[in-house]
Each structure stands twice: as structure tokens, then as C-alpha cells.
N, C-alpha and C positions, 0 to 999 in steps of 0.2 A: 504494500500500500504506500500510497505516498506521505511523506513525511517533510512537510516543511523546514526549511533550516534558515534562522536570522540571519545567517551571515550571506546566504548565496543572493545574487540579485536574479529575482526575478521578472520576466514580460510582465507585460500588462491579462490580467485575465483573458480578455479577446485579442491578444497580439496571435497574427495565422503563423504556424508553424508548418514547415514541408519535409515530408522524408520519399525520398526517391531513392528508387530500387531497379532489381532486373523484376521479369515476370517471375521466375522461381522461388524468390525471396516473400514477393507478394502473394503467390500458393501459400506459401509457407507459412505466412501469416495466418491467411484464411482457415486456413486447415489447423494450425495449431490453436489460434485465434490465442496466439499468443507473441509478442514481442521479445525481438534476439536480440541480448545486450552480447558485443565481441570485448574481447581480452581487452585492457588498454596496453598491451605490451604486441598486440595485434593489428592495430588501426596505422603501424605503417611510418609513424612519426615519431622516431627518438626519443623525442623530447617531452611524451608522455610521461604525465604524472612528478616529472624533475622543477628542482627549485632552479631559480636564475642562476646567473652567476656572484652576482650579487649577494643573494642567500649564503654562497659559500662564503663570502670573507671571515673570516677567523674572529669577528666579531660576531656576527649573523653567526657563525656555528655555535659558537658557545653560549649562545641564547637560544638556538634550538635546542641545544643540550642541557638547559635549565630545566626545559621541557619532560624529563625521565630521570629516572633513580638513576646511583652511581652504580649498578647493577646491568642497568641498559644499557648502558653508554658505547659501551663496546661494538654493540651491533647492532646501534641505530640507523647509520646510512645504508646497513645491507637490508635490514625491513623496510626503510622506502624502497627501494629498489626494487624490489620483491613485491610491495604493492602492487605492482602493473600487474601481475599473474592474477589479481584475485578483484581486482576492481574492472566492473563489468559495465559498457556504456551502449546507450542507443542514442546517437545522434541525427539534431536537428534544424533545420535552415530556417530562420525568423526572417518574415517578409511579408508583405501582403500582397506580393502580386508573384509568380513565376520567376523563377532563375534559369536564364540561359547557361551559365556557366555550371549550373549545377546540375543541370541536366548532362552537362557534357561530360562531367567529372565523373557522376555515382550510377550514370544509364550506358551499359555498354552495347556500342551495336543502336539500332534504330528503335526498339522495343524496349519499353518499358513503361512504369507508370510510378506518379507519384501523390501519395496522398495529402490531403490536406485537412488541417488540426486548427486548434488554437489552444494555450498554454493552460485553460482552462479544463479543457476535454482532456487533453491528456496527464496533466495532472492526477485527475479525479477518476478513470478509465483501469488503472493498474487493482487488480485484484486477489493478487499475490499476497505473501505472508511476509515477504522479502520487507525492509525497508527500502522507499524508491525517491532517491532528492533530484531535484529539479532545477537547473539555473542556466544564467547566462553564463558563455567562457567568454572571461577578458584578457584581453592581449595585452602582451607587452613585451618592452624590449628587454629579452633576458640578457644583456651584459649593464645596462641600468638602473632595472627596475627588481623589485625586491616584491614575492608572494608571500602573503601573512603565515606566521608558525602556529596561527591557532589550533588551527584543526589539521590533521595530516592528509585530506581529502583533499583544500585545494588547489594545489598544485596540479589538479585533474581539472578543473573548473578554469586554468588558466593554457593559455596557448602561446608565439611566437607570433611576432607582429605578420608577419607572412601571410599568416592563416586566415586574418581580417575579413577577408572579402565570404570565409563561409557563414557569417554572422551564426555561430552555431548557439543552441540550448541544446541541453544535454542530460537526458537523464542516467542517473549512475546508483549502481548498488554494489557492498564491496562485503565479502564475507572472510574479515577477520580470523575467528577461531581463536581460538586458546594457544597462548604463544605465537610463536613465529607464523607469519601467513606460508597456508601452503594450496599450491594452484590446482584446483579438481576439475578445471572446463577444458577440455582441450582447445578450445576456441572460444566458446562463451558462451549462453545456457538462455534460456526462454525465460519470459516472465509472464500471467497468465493477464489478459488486458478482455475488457469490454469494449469488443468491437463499434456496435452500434453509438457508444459514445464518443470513441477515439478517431475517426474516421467520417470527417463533414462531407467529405468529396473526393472520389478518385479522379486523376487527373491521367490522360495517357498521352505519351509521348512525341513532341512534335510530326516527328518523322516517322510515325510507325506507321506499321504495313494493315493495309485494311482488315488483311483474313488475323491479323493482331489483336486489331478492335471490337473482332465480333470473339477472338478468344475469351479476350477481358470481360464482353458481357454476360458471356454462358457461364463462366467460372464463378463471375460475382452471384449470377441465378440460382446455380448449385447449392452456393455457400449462404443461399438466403439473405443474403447481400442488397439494401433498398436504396444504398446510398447513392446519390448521383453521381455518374459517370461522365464524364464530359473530355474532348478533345483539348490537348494545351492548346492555349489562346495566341501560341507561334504560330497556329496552322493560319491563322486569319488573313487575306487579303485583304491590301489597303483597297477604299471604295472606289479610287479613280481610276485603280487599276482592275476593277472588277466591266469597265463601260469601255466600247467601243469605242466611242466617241463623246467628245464631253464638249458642250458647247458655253460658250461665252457669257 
């Protein structure tokens, strides 16, 4: 379930969220009617889950290290490290209208679809026993800028200025254990979601193939699926280029 946290910054209730997929991920959905959080030591980006560099100065470490007994100390930077194995994310694109860049990034090939949310639905959608937080990731410049030592979580909530343009939210769940974290997903594990809340609108992909379109409709049919389906709003021709002639 989801669990609010003071410190993560949240969208606005109604801010639209988009997660784009291939078709098999979206089956995959349907059919588990459940959401895939992947490893963060899997999503591809080093610099998952790490402090700046800043964080490291020898000042900032010894203030993280205020942080745990004289017992911990020893192998506190290999337990962050080790975090990435066990902290599990579904990431998400905050926008209110379509991303071309991001269709290009997360949809391989011509075929795909993306859904569309708002921070509120998806929130309130997770039905799991897991703890599920929610927030925006803020960028910054890790040879500068310094991630808070509050919580050991944010460092996951933060990214490389690079990454800006994916404006992402993010939801994350991380399963600790008793002692040292040890990693049980081999890639990262379902969470179980209410479909009918979490999912305002499918959206399919610019360029996809017709016999594509009517796949997506039969499959949403199957899965008793009511949500609107609609073509991305890429496909639209401008209206003067829709007229033979266009007069004065």
C-alpha cells in the first residue's frame, strides 16, 4: 500500500503521469494486473541509489557516520551499495500532454502503448502489503550538490542532471531484512495494483501498425479492460495539410 513520506516531494494530486512500455510488458500487466518494480542496480544507470560526490568529502562522511553505532561503521558504505539489489522501482514520466522523446526511449520498434495516470490514481491503486513511496526524483549536479543523510532511501529519489528531460516520479519499495540486505528478485518482482483505478487511458503508439491497434483492442476486451483506448495524438495531421486547396 502506499505510504506517504514528509520528506519526498510530491505532484500535484491531478498532475498526469505516463509509463510506456512494449506490448508484452502491457500483457503483462493485464494479466498479472499487477505492476513490475526492476532492481535499481538494473535500470542501467551507475549512479543509482549513490551519494554525490560531494556527500563523500570527509566531512559529509563523518556525518553520515554519526548516523550508526560504532559497531556499523565498518560496513556502512558496502550496505548502501548493496541497497541497489533490494530496492525495487516503477518508473514514471510527469507531463500532461505526450512525450516524443519518451516514446522513442522506453517503445522499441513501432508498437507499443502507453498509459496514462495521474499521481493520485496511482498512489491510491497499489494493493499490496509491501510499503509503496511515491515522489518526484531531483536532479542535481553530483560533483556540487550534496543528497540529504536523512533517510538512506534518497539517494534513489535523486538522479544526474543529464536525466532532467525524463521529469520522472517514481514509485519504490525496498525490502531491508534483518541485517545486511540480501537481493531475492532476480530482476525485480510485481506489486499487486487496481487496474481500473490506475489506468485513465491507454494510449498506442505513434507509428504503430494497424493489425497492432486492433491487437491492443481485443486484448484490453479479454482482460475486461473499459478504459479508453485512443491513438497518440503524433498520428494527427495538421488541418491545412489535411485540404487540397485552401483558399484566401
Amino acid at each position: 500500500m502506499y505510504e506517504e513520506h514528509p520528506e519526498l516531494e510530491k505532484p500535484a494530486e491531478d498532475a498526469t503521469l505516463w509509463r510506456y512500455m512494449d506490448f508484452t510488458k502491457f500483457v503483462s500487466l493485464l494479466d498479472r494486473r499487477a505492476l513490475f518494480f526492476v532492481r535499481a542496480d538494473k535500470l542501467g544507470d551507475p549512479f543509482e541509489g549513490a551519494y554525490t560526490m560531494m556527500n563523500m568529502h570527509p566531512e559529509m562522511q563523518n556525518l553520515l557516520l554519526s548516523y550508526v553505532n560504532e559497531e556499523s561503521r565498518s560496513g556502512l558504505f558496502r550496505y548502501i551499495r548493496e541497497m541497489r539489489a533490494v530496492t525495487l522501482i516503477s518508473c514514471w514520466y510527469e507531463g500532461e500532454f505526450e512525450s516524443d522523446a519518451m516514446w522513442r526511449l522506453f517503445v522499441e520498434g513501432r508498437n507499443g502503448v502507453a498509459l496514462r495516470t495521474n499521481f493520485s490514481a496511482l498512489s491510491t491503486s497499489f494493493q499490496c502489503e509491501e510499503s509503496i513511496l511515491v515522489g518526484r526524483v531531483a536532479y542535481k549536479d553530483y560533483e556540487t550538490e550534496i543528497i540529504s543523510l536523512r533517510n538512506i532511501l534518497f539517494p534513489f529519489f535523486h538522479k544526474r542532471n543529464s536525466f532532467s528531460h525524463e521529469r520522472e516520479v517514481r514509485a519504490l519499495t525496498t525490502d531491508l531484512g534483518p541485517g545486511r540486505p540480501t537481493a531475492k528478485y532476480p530482476v525485480g518482482e510485481y506489486f499487486e495494483v487496481d487496474l481500473t483505478t490506475l489506468i485513465q487511458e491507454i494510449r498506442i503508439a505513434p507509428d504503430a501498425d494497424e493489425w497492432f491497434v486492433e491487437l491492443v483492442l481485443s486484448v484490453a476486451r479479454r482482460y475486461a479492460m473499459d478504459t479508453p483506448i485512443k491513438r497518440s495524438k503524433f498520428t494527427t495531421v495538421p488541418t491545412l495539410l489535411c485540404h487540397r486547396h485552401v483558399t484566401r
